[in-house]
C-alpha positions as CSV (number, residue, x, y, z in Angstrom):
1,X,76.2,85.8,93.3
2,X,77.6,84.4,96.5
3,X,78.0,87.0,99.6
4,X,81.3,87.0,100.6
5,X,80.6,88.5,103.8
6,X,79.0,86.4,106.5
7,X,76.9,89.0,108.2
8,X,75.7,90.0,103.9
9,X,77.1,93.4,104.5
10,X,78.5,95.7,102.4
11,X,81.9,95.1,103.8
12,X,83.7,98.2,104.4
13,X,83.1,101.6,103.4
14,X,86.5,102.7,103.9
15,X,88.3,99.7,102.2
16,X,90.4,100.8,99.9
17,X,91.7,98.6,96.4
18,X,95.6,97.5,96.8
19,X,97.8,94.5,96.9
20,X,96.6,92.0,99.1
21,X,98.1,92.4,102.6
22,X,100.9,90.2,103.7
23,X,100.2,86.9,106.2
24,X,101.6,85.6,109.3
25,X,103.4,82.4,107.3
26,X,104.9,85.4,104.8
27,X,105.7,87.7,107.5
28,X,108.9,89.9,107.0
29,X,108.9,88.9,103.8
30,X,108.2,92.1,101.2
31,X,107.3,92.6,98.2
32,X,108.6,93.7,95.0
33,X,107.5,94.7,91.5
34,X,109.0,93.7,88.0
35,X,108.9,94.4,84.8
36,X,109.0,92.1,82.2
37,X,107.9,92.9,78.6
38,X,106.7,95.9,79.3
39,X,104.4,94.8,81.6
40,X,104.4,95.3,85.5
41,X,103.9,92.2,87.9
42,X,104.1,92.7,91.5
43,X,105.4,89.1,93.3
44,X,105.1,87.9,96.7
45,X,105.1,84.7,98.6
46,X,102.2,83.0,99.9
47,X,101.8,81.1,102.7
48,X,102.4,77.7,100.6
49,X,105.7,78.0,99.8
50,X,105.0,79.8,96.1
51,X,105.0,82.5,94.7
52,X,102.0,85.2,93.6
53,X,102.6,87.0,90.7
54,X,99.8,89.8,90.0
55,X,99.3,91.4,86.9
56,X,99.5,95.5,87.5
57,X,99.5,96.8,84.3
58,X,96.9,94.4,82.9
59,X,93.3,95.2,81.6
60,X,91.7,93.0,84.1
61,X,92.8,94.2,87.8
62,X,94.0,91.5,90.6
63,X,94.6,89.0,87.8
64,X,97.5,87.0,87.8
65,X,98.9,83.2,88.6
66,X,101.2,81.9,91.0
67,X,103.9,79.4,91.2
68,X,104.8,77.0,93.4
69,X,106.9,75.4,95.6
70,X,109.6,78.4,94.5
71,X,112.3,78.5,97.2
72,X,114.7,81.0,96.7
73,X,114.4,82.1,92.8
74,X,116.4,84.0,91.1
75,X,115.1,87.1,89.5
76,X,115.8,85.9,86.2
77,X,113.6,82.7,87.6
78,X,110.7,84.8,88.3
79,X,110.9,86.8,85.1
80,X,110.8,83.8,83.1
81,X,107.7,82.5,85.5
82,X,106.6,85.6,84.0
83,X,106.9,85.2,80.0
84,X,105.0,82.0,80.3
85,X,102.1,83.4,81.7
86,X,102.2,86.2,79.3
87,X,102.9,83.9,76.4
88,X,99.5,82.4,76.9
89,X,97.2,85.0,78.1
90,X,94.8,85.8,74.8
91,X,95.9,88.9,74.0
92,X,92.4,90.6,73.0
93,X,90.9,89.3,76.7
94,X,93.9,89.8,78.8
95,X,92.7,86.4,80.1
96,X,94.2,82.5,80.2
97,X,91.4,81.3,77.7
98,X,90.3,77.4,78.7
99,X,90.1,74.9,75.6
């Protein structure tokens, strides 16, 4: 497994698991949860323009997928975002299986 520290640490003993802080290109920009089919997504821009969509109520935690270039979408836009990525997510794995 690769460290993903460069000193090999053990990173920080106080860290604590959340949403992944916001950057300086998404400053001032918050985010916001939905719910869509019973499920619970919380969605943020990124840096690129897009949108990041993770997966809170899933079985595998920090999953999700992300959308881009997404300028100014509705929420009906991002709810639909939504149902695609649930629509193919293999139910039994929680995961986007590859062919």
């Amino acid at each position: 497994m690769k460290a993903i520290y460069p000193d090999d640490g053990d990173g920080d003993p106080e860290a604590v698991p959340g949403l992944r802080p916001e950057t300086d290109g998404a400053a001032g920009i918050t985010s916001f949860t939905l719910e869509v089919g019973g499920e619970t997504f919380a969605v943020r821009p990124n840096d690129f323009g897009g949108t990041d969509y993770t997966w809170l109520s899933g079985p595998n935690p920090g999953y999700g997928f992300g959308a881009s270039p997404t300028p100014d979408l509705s929420l009906d836009e991002h709810r639909e975002n939504i149902r695609g990525f649930l629509a193919i997510v293999d139910p039994t794995t929680g995961y986007i299986e590859s062919d």
